[in-house]
ZADO-1210 file (C-alpha; in nm, 4 decimals, padded with zeros to 6 digits):
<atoms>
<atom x="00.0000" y="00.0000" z="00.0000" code="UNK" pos="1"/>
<atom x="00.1139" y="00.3651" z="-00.0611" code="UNK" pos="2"/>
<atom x="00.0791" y="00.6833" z="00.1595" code="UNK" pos="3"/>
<atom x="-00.1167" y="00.9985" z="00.0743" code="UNK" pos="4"/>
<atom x="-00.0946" y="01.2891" z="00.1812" code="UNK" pos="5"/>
<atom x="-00.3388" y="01.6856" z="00.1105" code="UNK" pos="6"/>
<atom x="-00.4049" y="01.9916" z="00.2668" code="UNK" pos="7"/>
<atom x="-00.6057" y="02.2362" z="00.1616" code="UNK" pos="8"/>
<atom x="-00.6440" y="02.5684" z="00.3030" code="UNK" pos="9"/>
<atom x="-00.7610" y="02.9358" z="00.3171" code="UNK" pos="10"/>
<atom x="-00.5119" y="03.1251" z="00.1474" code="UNK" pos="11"/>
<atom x="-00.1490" y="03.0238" z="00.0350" code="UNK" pos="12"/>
<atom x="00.0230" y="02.8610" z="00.3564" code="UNK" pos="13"/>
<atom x="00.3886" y="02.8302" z="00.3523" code="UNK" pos="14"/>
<atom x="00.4857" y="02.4326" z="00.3279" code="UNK" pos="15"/>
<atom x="00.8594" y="02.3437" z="00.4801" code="UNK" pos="16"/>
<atom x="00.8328" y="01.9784" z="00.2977" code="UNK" pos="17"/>
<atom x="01.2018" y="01.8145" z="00.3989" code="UNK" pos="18"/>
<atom x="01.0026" y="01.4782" z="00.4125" code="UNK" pos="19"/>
<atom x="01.2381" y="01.3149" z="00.6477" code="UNK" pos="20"/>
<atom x="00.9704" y="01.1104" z="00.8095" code="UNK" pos="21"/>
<atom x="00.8174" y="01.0941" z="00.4551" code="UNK" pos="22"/>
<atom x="01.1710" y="00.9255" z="00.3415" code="UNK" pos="23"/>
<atom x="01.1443" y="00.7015" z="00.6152" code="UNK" pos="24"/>
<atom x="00.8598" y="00.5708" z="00.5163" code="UNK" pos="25"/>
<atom x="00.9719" y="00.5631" z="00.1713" code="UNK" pos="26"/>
<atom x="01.2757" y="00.3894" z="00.1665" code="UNK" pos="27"/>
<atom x="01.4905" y="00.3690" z="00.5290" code="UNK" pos="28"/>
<atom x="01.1893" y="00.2479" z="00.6575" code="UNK" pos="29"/>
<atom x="00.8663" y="-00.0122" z="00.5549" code="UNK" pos="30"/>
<atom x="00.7809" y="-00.0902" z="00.2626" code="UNK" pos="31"/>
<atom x="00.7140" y="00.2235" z="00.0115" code="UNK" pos="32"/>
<atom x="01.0472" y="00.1969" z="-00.1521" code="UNK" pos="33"/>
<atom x="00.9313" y="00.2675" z="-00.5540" code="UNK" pos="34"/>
<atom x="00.8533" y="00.6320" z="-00.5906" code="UNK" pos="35"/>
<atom x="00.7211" y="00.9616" z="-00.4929" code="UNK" pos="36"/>
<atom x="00.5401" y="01.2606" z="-00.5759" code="UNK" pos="37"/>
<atom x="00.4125" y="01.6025" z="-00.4787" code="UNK" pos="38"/>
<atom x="00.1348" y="01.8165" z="-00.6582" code="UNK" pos="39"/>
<atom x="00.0555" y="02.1806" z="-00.5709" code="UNK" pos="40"/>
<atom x="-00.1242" y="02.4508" z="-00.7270" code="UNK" pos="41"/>
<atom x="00.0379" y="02.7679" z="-00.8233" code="UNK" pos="42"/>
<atom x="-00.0857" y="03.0777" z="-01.0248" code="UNK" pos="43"/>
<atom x="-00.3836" y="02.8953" z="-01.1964" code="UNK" pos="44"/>
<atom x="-00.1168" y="02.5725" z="-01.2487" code="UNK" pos="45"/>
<atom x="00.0332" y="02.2872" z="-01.1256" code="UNK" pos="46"/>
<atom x="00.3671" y="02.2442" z="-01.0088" code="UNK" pos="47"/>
<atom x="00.4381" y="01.8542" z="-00.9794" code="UNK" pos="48"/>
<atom x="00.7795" y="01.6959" z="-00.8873" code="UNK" pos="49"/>
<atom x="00.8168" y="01.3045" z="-00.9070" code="UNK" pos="50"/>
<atom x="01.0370" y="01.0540" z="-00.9187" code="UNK" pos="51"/>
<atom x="01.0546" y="00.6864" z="-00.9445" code="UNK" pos="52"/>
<atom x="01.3186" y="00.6180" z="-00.6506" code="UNK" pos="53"/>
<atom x="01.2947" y="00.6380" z="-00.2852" code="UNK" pos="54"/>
<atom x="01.2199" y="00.9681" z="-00.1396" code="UNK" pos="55"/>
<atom x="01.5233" y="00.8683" z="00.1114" code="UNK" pos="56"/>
<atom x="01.7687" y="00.8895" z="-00.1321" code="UNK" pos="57"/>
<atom x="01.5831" y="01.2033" z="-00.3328" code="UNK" pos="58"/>
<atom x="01.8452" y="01.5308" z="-00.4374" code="UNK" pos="59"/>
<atom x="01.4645" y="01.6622" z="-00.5317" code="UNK" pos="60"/>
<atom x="01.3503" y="01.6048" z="-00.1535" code="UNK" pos="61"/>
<atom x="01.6519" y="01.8207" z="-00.0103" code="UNK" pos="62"/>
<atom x="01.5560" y="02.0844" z="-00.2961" code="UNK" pos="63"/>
<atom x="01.2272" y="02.0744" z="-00.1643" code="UNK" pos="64"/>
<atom x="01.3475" y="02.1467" z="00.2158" code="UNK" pos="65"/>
<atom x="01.5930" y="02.4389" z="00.1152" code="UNK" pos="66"/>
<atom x="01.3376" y="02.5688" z="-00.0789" code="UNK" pos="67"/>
<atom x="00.9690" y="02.5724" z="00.1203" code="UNK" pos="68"/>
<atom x="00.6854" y="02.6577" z="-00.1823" code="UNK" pos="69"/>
<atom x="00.3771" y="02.8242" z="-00.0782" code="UNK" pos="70"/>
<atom x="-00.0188" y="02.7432" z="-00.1826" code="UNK" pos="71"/>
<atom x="-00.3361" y="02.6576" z="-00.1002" code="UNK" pos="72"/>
<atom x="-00.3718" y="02.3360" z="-00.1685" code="UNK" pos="73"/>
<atom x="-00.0970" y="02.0188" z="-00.2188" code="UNK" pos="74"/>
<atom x="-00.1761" y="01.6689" z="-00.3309" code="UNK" pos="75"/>
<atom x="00.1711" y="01.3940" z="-00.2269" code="UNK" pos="76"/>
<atom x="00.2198" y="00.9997" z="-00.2839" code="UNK" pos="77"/>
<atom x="00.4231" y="00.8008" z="-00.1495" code="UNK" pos="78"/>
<atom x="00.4534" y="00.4569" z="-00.3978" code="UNK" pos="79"/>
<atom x="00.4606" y="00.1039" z="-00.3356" code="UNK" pos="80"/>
<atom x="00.4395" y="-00.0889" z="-00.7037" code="UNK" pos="81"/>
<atom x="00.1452" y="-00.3200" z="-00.6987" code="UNK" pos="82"/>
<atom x="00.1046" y="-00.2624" z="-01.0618" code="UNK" pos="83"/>
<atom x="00.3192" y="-00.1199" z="-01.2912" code="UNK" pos="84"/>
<atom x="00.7034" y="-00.1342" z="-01.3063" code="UNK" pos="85"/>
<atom x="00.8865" y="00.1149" z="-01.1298" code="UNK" pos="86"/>
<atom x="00.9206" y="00.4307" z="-01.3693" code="UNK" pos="87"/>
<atom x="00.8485" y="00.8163" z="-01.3379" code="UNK" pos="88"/>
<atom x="00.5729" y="00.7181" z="-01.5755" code="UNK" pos="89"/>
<atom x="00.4045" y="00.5201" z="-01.3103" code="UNK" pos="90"/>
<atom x="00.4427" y="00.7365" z="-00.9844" code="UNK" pos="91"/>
<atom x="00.1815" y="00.9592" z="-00.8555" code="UNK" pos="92"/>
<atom x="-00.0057" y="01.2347" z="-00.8338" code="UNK" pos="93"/>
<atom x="-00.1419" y="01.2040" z="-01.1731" code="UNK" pos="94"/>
<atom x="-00.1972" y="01.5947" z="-01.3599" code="UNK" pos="95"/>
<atom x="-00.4689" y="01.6114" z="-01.6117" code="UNK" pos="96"/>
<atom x="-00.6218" y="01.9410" z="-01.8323" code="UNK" pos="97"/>
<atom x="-00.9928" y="01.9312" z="-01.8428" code="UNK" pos="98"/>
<atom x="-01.2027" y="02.2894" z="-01.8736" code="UNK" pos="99"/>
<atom x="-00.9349" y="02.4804" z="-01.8646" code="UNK" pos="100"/>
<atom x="-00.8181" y="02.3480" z="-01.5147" code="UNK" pos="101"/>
<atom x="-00.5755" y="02.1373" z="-01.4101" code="UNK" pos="102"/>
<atom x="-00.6727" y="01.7967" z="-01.2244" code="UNK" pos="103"/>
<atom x="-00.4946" y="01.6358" z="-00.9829" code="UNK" pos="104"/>
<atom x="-00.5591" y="01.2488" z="-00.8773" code="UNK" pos="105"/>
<atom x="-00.3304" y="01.0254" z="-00.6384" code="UNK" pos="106"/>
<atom x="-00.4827" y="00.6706" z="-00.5350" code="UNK" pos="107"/>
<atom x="-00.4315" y="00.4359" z="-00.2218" code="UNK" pos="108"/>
<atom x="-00.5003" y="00.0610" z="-00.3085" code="UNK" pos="109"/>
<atom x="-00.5086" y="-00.2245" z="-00.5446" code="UNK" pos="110"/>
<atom x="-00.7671" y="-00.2334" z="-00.8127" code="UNK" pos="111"/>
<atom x="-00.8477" y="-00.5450" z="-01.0155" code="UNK" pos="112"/>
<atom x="-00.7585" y="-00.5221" z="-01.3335" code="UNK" pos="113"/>
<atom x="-00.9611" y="-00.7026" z="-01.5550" code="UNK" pos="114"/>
<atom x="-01.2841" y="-00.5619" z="-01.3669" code="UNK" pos="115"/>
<atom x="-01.1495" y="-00.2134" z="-01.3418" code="UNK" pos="116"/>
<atom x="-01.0785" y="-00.1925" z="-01.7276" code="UNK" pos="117"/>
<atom x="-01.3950" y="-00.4022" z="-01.8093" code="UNK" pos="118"/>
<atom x="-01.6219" y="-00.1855" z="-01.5693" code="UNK" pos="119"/>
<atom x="-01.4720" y="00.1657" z="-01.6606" code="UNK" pos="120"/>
<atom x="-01.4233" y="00.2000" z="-02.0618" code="UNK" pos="121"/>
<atom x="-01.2354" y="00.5155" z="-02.1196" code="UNK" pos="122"/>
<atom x="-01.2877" y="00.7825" z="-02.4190" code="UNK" pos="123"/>
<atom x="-01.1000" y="01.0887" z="-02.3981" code="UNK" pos="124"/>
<atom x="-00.8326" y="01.0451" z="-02.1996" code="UNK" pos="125"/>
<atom x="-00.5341" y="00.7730" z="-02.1583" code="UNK" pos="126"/>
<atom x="-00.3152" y="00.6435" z="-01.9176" code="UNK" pos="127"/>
<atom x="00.0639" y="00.6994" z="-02.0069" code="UNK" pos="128"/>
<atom x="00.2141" y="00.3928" z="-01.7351" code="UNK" pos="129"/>
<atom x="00.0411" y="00.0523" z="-01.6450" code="UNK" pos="130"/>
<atom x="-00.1334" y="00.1401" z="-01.3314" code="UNK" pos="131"/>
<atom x="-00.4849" y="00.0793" z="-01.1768" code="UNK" pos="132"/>
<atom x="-00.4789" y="00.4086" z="-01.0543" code="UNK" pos="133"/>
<atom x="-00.3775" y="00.6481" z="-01.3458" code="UNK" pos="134"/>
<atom x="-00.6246" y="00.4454" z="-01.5512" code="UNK" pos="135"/>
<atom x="-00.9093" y="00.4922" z="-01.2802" code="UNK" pos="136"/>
<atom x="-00.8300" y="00.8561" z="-01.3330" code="UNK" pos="137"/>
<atom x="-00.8750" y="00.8823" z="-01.6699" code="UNK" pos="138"/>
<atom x="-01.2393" y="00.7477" z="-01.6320" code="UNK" pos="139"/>
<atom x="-01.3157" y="00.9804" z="-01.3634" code="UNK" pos="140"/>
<atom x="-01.1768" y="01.2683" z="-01.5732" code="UNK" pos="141"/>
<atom x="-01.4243" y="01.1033" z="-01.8861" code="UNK" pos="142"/>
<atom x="-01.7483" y="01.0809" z="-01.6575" code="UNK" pos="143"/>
<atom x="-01.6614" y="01.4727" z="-01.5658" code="UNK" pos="144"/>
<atom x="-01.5167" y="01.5482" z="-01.9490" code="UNK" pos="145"/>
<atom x="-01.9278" y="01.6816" z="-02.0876" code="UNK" pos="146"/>
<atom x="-01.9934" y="01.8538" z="-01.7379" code="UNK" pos="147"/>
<atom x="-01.7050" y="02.0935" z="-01.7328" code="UNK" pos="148"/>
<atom x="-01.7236" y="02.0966" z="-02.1325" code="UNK" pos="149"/>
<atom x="-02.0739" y="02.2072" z="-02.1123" code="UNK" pos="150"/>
<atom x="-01.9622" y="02.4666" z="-01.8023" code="UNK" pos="151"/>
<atom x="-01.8638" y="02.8262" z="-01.8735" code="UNK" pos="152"/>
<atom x="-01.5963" y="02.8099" z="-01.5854" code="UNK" pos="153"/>
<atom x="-01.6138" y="02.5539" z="-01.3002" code="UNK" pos="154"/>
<atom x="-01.9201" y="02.3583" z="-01.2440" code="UNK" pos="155"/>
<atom x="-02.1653" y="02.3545" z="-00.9817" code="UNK" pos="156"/>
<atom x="-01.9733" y="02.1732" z="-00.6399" code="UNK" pos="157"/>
<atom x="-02.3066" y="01.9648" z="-00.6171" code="UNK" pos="158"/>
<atom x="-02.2731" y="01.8569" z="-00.9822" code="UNK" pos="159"/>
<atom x="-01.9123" y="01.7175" z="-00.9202" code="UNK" pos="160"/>
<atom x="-01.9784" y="01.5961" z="-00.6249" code="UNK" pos="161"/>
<atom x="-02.2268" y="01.3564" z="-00.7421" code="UNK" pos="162"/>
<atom x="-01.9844" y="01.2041" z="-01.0600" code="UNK" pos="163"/>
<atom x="-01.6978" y="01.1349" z="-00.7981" code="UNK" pos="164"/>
<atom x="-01.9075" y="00.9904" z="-00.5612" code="UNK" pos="165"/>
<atom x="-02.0446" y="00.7870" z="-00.8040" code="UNK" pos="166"/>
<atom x="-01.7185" y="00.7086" z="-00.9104" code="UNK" pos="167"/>
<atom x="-01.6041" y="00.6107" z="-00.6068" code="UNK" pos="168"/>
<atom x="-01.8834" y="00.3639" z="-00.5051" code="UNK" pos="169"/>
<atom x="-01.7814" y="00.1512" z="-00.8647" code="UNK" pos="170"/>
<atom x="-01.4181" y="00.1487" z="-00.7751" code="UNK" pos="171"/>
<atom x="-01.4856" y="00.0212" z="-00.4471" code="UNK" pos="172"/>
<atom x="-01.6257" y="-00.3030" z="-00.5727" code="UNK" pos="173"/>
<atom x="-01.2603" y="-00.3791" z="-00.7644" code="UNK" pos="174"/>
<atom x="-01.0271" y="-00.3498" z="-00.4348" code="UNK" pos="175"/>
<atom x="-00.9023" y="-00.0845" z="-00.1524" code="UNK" pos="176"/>
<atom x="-01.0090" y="00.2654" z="-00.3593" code="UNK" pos="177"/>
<atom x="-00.8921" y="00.5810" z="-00.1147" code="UNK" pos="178"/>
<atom x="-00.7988" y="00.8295" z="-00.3233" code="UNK" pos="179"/>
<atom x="-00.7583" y="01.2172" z="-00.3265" code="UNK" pos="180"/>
<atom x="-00.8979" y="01.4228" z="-00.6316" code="UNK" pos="181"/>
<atom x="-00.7952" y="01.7610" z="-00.7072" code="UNK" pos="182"/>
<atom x="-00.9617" y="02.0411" z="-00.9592" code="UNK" pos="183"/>
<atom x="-00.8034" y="02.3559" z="-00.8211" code="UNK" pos="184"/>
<atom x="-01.1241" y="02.4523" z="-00.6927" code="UNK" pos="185"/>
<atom x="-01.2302" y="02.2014" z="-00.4556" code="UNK" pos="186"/>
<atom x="-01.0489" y="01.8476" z="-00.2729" code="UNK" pos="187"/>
<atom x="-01.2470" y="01.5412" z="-00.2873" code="UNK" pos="188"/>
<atom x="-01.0994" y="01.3050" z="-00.0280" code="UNK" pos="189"/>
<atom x="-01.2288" y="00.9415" z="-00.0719" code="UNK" pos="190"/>
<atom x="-01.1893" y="00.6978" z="00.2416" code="UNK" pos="191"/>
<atom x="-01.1933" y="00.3130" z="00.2318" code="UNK" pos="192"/>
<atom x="-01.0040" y="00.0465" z="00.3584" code="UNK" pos="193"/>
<atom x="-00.5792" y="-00.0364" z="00.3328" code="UNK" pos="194"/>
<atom x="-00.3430" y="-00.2752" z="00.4737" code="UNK" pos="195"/>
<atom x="-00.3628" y="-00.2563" z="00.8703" code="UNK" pos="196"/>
<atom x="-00.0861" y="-00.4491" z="00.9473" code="UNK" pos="197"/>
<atom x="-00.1141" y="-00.7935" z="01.0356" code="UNK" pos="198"/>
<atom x="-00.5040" y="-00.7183" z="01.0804" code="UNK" pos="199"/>
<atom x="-00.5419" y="-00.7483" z="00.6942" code="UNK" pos="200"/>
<atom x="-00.7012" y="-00.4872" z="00.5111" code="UNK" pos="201"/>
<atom x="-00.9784" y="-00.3014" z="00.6832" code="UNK" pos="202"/>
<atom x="-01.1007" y="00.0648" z="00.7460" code="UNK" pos="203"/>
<atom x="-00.9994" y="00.3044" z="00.8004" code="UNK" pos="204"/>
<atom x="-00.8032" y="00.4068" z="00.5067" code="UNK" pos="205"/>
<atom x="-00.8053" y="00.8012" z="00.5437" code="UNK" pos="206"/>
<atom x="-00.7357" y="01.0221" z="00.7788" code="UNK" pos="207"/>
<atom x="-00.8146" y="01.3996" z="00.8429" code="UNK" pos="208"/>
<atom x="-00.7238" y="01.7266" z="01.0620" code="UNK" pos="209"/>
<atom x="-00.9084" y="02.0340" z="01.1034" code="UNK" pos="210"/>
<atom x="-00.6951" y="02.3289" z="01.2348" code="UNK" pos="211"/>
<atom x="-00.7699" y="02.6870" z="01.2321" code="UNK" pos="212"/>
<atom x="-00.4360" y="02.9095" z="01.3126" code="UNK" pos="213"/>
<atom x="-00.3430" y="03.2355" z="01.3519" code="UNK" pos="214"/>
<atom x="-00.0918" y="03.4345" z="01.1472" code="UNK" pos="215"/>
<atom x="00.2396" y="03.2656" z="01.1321" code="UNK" pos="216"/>
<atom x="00.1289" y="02.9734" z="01.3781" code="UNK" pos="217"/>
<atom x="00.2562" y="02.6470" z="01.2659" code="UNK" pos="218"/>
<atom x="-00.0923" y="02.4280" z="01.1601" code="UNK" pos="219"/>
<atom x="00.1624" y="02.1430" z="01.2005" code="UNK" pos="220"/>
<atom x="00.4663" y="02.0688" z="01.2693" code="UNK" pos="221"/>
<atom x="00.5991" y="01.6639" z="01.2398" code="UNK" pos="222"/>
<atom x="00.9822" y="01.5013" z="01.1194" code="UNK" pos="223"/>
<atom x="00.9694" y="01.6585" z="00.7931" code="UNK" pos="224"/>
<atom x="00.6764" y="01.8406" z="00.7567" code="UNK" pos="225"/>
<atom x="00.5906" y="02.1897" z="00.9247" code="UNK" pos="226"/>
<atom x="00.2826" y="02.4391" z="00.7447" code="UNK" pos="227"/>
<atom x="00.2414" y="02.7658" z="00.8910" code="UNK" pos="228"/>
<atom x="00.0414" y="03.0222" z="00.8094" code="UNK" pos="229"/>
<atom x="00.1798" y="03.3380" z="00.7380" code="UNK" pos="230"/>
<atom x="-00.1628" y="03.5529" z="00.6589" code="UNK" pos="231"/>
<atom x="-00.4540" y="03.6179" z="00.8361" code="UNK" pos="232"/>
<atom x="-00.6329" y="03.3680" z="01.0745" code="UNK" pos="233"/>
<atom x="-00.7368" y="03.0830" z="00.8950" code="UNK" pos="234"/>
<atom x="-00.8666" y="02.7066" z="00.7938" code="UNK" pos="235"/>
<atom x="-00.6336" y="02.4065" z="00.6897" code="UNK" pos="236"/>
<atom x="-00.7778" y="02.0470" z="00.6032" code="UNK" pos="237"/>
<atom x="-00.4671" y="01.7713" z="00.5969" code="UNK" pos="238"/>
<atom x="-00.5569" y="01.4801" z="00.4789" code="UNK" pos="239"/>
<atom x="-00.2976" y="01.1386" z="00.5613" code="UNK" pos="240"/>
<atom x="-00.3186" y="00.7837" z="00.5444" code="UNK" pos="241"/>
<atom x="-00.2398" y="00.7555" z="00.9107" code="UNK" pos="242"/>
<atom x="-00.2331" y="00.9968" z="01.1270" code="UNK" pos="243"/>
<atom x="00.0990" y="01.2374" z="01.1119" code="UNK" pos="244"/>
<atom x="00.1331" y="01.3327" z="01.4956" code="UNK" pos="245"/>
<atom x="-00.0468" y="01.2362" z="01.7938" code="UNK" pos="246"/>
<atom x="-00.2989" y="01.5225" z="01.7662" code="UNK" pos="247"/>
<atom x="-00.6534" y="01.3958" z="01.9374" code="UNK" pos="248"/>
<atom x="-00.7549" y="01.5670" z="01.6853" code="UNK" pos="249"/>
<atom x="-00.7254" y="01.3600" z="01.3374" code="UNK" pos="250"/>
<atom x="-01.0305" y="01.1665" z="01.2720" code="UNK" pos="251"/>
<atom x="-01.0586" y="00.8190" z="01.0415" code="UNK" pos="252"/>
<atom x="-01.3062" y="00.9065" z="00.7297" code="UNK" pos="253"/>
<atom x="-01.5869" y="00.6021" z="00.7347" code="UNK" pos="254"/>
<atom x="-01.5782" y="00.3223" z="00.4991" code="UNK" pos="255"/>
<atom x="-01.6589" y="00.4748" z="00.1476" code="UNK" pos="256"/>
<atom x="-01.6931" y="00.8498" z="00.2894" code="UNK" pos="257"/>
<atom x="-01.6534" y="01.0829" z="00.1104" code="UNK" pos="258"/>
<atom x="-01.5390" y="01.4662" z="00.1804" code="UNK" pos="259"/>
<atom x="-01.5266" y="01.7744" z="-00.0322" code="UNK" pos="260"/>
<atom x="-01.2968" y="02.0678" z="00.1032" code="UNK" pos="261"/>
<atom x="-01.2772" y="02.4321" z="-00.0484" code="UNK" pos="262"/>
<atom x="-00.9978" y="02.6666" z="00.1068" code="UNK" pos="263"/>
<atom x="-00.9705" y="02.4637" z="00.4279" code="UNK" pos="264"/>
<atom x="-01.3407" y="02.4109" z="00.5282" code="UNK" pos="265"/>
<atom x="-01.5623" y="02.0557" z="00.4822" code="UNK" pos="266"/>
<atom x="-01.8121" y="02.1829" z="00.2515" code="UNK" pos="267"/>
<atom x="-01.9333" y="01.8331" z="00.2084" code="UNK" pos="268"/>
<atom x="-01.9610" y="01.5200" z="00.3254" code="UNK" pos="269"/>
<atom x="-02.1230" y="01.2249" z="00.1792" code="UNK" pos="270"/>
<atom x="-02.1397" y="00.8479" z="00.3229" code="UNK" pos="271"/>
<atom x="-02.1276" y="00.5455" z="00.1130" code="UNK" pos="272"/>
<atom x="-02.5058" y="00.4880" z="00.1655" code="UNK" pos="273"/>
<atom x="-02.5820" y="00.8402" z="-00.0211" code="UNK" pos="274"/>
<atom x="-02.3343" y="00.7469" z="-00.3046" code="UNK" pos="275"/>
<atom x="-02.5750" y="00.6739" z="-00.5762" code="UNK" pos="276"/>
<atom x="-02.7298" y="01.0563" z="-00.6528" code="UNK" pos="277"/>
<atom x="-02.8805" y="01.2513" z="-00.9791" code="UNK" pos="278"/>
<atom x="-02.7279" y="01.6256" z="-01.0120" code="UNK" pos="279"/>
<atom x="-02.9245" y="01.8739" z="-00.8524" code="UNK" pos="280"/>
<atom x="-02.9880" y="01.6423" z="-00.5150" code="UNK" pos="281"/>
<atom x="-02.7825" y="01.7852" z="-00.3440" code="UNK" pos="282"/>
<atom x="-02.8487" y="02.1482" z="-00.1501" code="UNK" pos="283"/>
</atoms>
């Protein structure tokens, strides 16, 4: 299994990303030795760095210390091949165009194949590696393709919310599906199940943190990762695969929840009972 990691928040919050826990768990330590990758948004853009080698022995990781970026909202994997050989091609986040936006996907799990691809037929848009998960993104991005097509701008939240919900319940049925889904508007944070250790795979496979800070207040502060705010009191959302720090304050997302964050605020929150909606149910 691989480790993800968001936060979304407010207004641009300075990010001091030396991963040295993150390199732990990516290569000195366990078992996610085959890649890495962090996403952020930047002037309308994304910025993504990869690569398909341990973040322990990553130049790009201490480039990435000496040089803290700053924004609002940061999608990272950390990669353990299930599928896929080990090659840039293959690491996550995934970046897609789509409306005029950039789209950001990074998946936790292990999709069957032959039920994924039969299940999900694509159109538009192609994987460029061999993975469940960049293929799983490429049918999300062709169930959203005619809605943002057919959208001068971004969509309605309740209109998106509905496809990737959807979405989600179908790639639950082919294997452990927790994934994070950017659109530079709004995080969509999918919880499911991962390995727990000798315990098998089981729930929860999400976690998240609610902090609201005040100017230049670290939100967080963990072996190789501190965010601080350096404007105006405001909201962060992290998002992890376990929790970071010890902080009573992380809570596990349900089996097949689903959350949809805008500037550092839950603006929605959907359970895996409610996944099967029309547009316009939603208020």
């Amino acid at each position: 299994m691989c480790e993800l990691f968001a936060m979304s928040s407010g207004s641009p919050t300075n990010v001091h990303y030396s991963l040295e826990e993150f390199s732990r768990r990516g290569g000195l330590a366990g078992p996610h030795k085959d890649g890495w990758g962090i996403a952020y948004y930047l002037d309308g853009d994304v910025r993504l760095v990869k690569e398909a080698e341990p973040a322990s022995d990553s130049a790009c990781i201490r480039f990435l210390q000496e040089r803290p970026f700053s924004s609002e909202l940061v999608v990272s994997h950390i990669r353990r091949a299930t599928q896929g050989v080990r090659k840039v091609r293959n690491c996550q986040p995934f970046t897609r165009e789509l409306g005029g936006a950039m789209h950001v996907f990074a998946h936790n799990g292990d999709l069957d194949w032959v039920r994924l691809t039969a299940h999900l037929p694509l159109g538009s848009y192609h994987p460029v590696g061999e993975t469940d998960s960049e293929y799983a993104f490429c049918a999300l991005l062709e169930r959203l393709r005619a809605l943002w097509l057919a959208t001068d701008g971004v969509p309605a939240l309740e209109d998106r919310l509905v496809i990737v919900s959807n979405f989600a319940a179908e790639i639950r049925e082919f294997g452990p599906a927790n994934f994070l889904y950017a659109d530079g508007d709004a995080l969509f944070a999918h919880g499911h199940k991962r390995t727990q250790g000798q315990a098998g795979i089981r729930p929860p496979g999400l976690h998240v943190l609610h902090r609201r800070c005040a100017p230049s207040e670290a939100v967080l502060e963990t072996p190789g990762l501190t965010i601080e705010s350096p404007d105006a009191s405001q909201h962060v959302a992290l998002f992890a695969s376990i929790p970071l720090t010890s902080d009573p304050g992380w809570q596990a997302l349900d089996e097949g929840e689903l959350l949809a964050v805008r500037h550092g605020r839950v603006v929605a929150r959907m359970s895996a009972e409610a996944a099967i909606l029309s547009p316009g149910t939603l208020r």
